[in-house]
Residue, then its C-alpha position, 0 to 999 in steps of 0.5 A: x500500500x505504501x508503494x500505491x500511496x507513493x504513486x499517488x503523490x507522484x500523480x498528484x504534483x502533476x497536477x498544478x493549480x492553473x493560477x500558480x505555478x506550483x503542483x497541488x500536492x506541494x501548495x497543500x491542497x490534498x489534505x488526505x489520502x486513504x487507500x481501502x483495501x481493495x485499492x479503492x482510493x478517497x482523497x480530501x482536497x481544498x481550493x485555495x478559495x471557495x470562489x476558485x475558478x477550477x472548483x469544479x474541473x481540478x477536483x475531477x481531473x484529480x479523480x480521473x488522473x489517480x483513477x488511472x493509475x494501474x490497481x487502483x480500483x476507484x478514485x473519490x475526491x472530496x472538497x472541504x473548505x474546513x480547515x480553509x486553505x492559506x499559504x501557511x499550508x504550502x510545502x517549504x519548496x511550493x514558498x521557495x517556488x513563489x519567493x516567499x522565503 
């Protein structure tokens, strides 16, 4: 399953926020990712806001990409915005990205 899980972080800093230039794993955006046991796997997301304009084409691009990862059987995501995202939540390479350290 760790090997799965490690996939699935690869597929997901693939995957970049269309206004900034850092993928969505780094930025903090995936908040969870469980893996059942019959490689069924569910993701918790954010947005870096509820008025983000890829609210509803991110979250699916997500589903469909780890959805295609060889074994898995099912992708989920979900969408909260509790605890809602701020740059506080992005990895120390997404800030050194953006400049901001």
């Amino acid at each position: 399953m760790e090997e799965l899980e490690n996939t699935i972080i690869e597929v997901l800093k693939t995957i970049y926020d269309p206004e900034i230039p850092v993928d969505i794993y780094e930025l903090g955006l995936i908040y969870e990712v469980n893996i059942d046991d019959n490689k069924g796997v569910d993701i918790v997301m954010t947005l870096t806001s509820p008025n983000c304009p890829v609210a509803e084409s991110l979250p699916k691009e997500v589903e469909d990409k780890v959805g295609e990862i060889d074994g898995v059987t099912s992708s989920k995501v979900v969408v909260v915005f509790d605890p809602p995202w701020d740059k506080d939540m992005m990895s120390e390479v997404a800030q050194l990205e953006l400049g901001l350290l």
